[in-house]
C-alpha positions as CSV (number, residue, x, y, z in Angstrom):
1,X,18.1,9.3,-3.2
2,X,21.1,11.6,-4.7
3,X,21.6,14.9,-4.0
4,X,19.6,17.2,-5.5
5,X,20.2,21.0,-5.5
6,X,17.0,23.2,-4.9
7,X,16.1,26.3,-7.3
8,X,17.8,28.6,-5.1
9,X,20.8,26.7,-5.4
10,X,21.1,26.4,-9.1
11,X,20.2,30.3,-8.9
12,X,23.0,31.0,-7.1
13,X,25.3,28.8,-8.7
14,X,24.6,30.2,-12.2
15,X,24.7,33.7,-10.8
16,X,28.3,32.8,-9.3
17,X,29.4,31.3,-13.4
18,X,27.9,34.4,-15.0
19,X,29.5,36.9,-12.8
20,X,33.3,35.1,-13.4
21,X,33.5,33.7,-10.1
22,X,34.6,30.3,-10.9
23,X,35.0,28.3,-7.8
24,X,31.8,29.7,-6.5
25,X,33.8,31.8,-3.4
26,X,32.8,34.9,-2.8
27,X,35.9,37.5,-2.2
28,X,37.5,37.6,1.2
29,X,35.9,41.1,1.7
30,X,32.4,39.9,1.2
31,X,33.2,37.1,3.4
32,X,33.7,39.0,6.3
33,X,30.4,41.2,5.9
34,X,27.7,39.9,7.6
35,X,25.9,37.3,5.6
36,X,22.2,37.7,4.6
37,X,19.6,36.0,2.3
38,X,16.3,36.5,0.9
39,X,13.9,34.1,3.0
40,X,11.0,32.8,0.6
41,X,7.7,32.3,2.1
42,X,6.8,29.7,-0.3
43,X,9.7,27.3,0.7
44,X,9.1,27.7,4.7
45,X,8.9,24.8,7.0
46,X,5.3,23.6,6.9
47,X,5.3,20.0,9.3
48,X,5.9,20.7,12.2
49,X,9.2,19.1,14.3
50,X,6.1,16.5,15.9
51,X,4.7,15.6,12.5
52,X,7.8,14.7,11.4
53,X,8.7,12.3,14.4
54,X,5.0,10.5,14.3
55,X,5.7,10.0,10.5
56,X,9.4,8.6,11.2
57,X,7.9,6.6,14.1
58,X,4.8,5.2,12.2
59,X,6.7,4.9,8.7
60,X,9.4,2.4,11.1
61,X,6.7,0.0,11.7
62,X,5.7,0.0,7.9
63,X,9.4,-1.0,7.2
64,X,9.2,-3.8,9.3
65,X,6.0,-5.4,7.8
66,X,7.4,-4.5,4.1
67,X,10.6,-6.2,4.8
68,X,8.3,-9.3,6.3
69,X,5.9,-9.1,3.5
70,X,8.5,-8.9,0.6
71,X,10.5,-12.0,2.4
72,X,7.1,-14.0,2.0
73,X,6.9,-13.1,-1.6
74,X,10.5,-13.4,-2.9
75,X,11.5,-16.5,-0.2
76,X,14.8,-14.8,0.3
77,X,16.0,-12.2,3.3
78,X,15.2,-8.8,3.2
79,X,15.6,-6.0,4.9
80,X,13.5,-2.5,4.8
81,X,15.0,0.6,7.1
82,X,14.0,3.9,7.4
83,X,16.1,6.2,6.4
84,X,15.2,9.8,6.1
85,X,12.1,11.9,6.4
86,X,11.7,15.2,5.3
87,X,10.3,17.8,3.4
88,X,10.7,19.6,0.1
89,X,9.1,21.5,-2.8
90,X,7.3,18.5,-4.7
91,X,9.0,20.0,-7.8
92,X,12.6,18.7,-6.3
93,X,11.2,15.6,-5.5
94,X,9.8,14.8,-9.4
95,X,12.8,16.4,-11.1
96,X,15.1,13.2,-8.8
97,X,13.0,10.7,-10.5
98,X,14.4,9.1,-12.9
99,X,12.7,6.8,-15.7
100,X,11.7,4.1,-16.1
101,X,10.1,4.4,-12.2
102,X,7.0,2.6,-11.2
103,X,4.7,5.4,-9.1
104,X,1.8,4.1,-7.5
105,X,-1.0,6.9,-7.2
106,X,-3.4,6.0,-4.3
107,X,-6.1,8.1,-1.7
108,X,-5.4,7.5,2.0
109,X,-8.7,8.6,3.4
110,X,-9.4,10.9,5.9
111,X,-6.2,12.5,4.0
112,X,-7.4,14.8,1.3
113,X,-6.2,14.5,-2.1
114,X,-3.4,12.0,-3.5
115,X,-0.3,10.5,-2.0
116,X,2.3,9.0,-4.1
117,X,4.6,5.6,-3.4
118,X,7.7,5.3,-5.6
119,X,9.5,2.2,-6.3
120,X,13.0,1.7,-7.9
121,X,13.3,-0.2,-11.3
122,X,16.2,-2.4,-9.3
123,X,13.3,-3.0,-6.6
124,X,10.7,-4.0,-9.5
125,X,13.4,-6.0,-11.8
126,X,14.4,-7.9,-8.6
127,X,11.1,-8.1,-7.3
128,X,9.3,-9.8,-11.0
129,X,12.8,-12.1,-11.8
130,X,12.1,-13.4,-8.4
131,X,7.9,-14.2,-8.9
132,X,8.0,-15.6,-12.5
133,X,10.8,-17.8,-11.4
134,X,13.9,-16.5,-11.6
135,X,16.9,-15.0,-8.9
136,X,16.6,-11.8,-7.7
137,X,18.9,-10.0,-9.7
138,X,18.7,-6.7,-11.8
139,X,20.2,-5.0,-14.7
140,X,20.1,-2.0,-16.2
141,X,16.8,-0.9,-17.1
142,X,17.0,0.6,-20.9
143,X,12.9,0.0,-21.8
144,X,9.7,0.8,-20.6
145,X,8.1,-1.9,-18.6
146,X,5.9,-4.4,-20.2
147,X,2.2,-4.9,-19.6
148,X,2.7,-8.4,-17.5
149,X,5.1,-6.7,-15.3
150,X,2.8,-3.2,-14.6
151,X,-0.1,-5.9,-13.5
152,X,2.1,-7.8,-11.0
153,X,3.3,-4.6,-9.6
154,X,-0.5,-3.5,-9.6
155,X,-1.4,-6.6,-7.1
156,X,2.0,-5.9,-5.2
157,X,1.0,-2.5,-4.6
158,X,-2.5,-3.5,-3.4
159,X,-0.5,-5.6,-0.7
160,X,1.9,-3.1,0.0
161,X,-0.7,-0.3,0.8
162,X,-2.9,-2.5,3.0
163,X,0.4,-3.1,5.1
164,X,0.4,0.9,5.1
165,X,-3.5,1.2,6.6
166,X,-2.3,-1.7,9.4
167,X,0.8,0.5,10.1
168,X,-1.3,3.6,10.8
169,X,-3.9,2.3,12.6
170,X,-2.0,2.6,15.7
171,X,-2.7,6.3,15.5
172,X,-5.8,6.8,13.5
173,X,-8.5,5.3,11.2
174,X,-7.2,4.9,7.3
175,X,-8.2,3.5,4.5
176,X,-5.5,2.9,1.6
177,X,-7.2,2.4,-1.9
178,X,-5.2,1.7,-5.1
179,X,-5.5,4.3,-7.9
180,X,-3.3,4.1,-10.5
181,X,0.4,3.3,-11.8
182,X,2.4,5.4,-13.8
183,X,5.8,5.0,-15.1
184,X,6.5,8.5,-16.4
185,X,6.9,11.1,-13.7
186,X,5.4,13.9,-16.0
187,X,2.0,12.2,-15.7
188,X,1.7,11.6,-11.8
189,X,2.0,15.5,-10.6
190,X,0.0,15.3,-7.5
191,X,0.4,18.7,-6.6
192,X,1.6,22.1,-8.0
193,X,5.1,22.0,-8.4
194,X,5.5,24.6,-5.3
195,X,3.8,22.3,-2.6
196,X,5.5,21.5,0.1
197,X,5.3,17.4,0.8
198,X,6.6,14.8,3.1
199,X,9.5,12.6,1.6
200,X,9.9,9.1,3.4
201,X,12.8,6.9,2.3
202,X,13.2,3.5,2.9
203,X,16.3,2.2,2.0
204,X,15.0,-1.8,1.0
205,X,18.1,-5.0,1.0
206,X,17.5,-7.4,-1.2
207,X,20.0,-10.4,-1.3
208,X,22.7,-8.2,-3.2
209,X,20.5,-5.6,-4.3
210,X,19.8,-2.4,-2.1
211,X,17.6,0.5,-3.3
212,X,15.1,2.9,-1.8
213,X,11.4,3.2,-1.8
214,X,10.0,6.3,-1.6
215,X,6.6,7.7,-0.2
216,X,5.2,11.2,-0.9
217,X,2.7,12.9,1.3
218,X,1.6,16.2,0.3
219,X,1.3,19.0,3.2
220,X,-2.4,19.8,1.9
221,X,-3.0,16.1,2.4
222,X,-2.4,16.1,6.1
223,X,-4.5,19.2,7.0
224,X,-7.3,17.3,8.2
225,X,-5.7,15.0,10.2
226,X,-2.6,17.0,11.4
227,X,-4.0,17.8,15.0
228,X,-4.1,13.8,15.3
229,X,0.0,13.5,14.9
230,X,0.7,15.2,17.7
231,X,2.8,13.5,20.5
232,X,-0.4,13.5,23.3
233,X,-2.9,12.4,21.0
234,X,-0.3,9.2,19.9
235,X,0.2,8.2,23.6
236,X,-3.4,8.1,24.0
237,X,-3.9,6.0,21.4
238,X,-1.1,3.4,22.4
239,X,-2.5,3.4,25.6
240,X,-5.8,2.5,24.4
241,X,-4.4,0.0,22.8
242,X,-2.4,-1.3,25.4
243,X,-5.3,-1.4,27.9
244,X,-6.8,-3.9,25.0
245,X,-6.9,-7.2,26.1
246,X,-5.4,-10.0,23.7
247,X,-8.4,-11.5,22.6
248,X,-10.1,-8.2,22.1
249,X,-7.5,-7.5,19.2
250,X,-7.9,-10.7,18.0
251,X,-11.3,-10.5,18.0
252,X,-11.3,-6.6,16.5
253,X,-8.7,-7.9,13.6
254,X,-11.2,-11.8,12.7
255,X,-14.5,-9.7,12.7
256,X,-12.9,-8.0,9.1
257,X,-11.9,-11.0,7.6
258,X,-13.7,-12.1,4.4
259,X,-14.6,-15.5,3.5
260,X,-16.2,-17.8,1.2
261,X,-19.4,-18.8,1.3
262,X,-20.6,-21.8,-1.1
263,X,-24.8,-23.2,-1.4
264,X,-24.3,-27.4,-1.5
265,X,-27.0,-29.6,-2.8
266,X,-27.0,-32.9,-2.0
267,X,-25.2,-34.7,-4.1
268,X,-26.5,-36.8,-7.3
269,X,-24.6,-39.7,-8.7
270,X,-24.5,-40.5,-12.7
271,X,-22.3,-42.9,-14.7
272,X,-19.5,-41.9,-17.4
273,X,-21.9,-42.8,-20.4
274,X,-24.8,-40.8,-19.0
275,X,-22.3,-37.6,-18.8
276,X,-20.9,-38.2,-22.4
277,X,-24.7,-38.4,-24.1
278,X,-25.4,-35.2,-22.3
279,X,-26.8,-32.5,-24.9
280,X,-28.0,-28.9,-24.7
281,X,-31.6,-28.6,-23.5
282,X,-31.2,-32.4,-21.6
283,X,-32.7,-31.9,-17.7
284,X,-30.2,-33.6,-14.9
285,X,-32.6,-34.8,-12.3
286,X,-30.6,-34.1,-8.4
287,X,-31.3,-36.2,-5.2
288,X,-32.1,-32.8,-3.6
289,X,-36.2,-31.8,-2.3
290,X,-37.3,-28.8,-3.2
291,X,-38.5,-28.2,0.0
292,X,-35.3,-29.5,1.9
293,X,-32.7,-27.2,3.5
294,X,-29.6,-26.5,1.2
295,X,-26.1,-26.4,3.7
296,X,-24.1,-23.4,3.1
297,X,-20.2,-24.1,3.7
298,X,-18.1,-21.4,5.3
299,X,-14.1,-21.8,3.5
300,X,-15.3,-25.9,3.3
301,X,-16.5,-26.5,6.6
302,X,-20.7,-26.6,6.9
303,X,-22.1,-23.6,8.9
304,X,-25.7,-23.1,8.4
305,X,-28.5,-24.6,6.9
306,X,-31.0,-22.2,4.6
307,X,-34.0,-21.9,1.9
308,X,-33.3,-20.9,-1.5
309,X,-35.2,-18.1,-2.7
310,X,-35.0,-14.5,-4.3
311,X,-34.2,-11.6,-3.7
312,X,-33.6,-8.2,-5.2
313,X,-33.8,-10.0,-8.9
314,X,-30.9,-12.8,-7.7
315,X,-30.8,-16.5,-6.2
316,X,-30.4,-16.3,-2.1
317,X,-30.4,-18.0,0.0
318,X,-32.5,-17.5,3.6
319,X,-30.8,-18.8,6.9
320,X,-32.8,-21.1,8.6
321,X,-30.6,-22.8,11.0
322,X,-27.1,-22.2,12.5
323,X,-24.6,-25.5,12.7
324,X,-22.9,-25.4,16.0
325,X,-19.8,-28.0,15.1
326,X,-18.8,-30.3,13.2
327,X,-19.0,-34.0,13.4
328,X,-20.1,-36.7,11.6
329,X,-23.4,-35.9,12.4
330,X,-24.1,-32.4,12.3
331,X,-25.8,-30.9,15.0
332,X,-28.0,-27.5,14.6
333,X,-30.0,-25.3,16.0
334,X,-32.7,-23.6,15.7
């Protein structure tokens, strides 16, 4: 991001044009006096020196999987580096923001409150030209983005924050879950203009393009979590990990997986002419009993064998028999 000059630093520099003082020097006397400022309470450091090195440390594995991630979805290199993280007033950090920006508002549970992600328009030009089609080029950005382009960005942010949860659960527990996108930054003020929050800049390659992403992470956000980013409790954890065995993981990470499940009757045959004479109210007679077990498919492949029946007001369907493999004749158990 560019450099941007705090309150206290406009103060003073619009103290220094108002008194005649040009150049912003201060006379050779006053140089030699000993030099002291006001210290304001409101700006002081609020992470701790180990908050910010488990952020820089976490946030470094996130940049890897981005940089995986966006490859998949744009088919070209990229590259995704962190590249500064620190802390100041959230006030300097929405005045740098620059529209047209896309700002994803999202909770990060246990953290309290809202956290904010911010994408460049270069990022989010390249990033659409490359999924509807096109090269992964940019221009300058004159106009507000379009509806099309705010709901692809949507499911890319979805993506992107569930890379976020993986990347912290190294340390802790988290669950990432998608709130909102604005593209104004006068409508996503997380915080009072005086907190103190967490900048983490990621400086993102894309083929010729190279721009930053940016996350903010309020200090009131971390409170309930902050005795967890400490150095001791982050070796534990890596070292409970890394007792894990292989398949343990493995087996942790496949129990969470969703799938599809699909109820198959047996299948009925007709002819062309019987489907064409087909009319509202007409009754298709099917090959399948009443009383005979329906097969319920797991992603396509036959896992179980069941009863169809109600419950709670809807069509279920009650497990009666589990299908060990598959072959051409399906063997089950009871």
């Amino acid at each position: 991001m560019a450099q941007i000059l705090s309150q206290n630093e406009i103060d003073e520099l619009l103290n220094a044009l108002a008194g005649g003082n040009e150049t912003g020097y201060a006379p050779a006397e006053e140089e030699n006096k000993t030099r002291v400022r006001d210290y304001d309470f409101r700006m002081a450091n609020k992470f701790p020196k180990e908050q910010m090195r488990t952020l820089r440390v976490v946030f470094e594995g996130f940049a890897r999987m981005l940089a995986t991630q966006l490859a998949g979805i744009m088919r070209i290199m990229c590259e995704a580096d962190v590249v500064s993280v620190e802390e100041q007033a959230f006030s300097e950090f929405s005045n740098a923001l620059m529209p047209p920006v896309v700002l994803t508002i999202f909770t990060f549970r246990p953290f309290y409150g809202s956290l904010m992600m911010q994408m460049s328009a270069n990022i989010v030009d390249a990033i659409i030209s490359r999924v509807f089609g096109g090269k992964a080029s940019t221009t300058e950005r004159n106009k507000a983005f379009t509806e099309i382009e705010l709901v692809t960005m949507r499911r890319l942010s979805r993506q992107i924050l569930k890379l976020l949860s993986e990347s912290w659960g190294k340390i802790m527990d988290v669950e990432a879950t998608f709130d909102r996108i604005e593209t104004s930054p006068q409508f996503a003020q997380i915080v009072p203009p005086n907190e103190t929050v967490a900048i983490i800049t990621i400086k993102v390659n894309m083929k010729d393009i190279e721009d930053f992403i940016t996350i903010c992470i309020p200090h009131m956000a971390m409170e309930p979590v902050s005795k967890d980013l400490n150095s001791r409790v982050r070796f534990e954890g890596l070292r409970h990990l890394h007792n894990q065995s292989h398949e343990e993981l493995i087996s942790k990470r496949l129990s969470g997986t969703q799938v599809t499940l699909h109820a198959v009757l047996d299948p009925t045959t007709a002819t062309v002419r019987e489907l064409l004479n087909l009319h509202v109210g007409d009754v298709i007679c099917l090959n399948h009993g009443v009383n005979k077990e329906i097969t319920v498919m797991t992603e396509q492949k036959p896992k179980f064998k069941g009863r169809l029946g109600r419950a709670g007001g809807r069509y279920a369907i009650q497990v009666t028999r589990v299908i060990e493999e598959e072959s051409d004749e399906h063997t089950v158990t009871g």
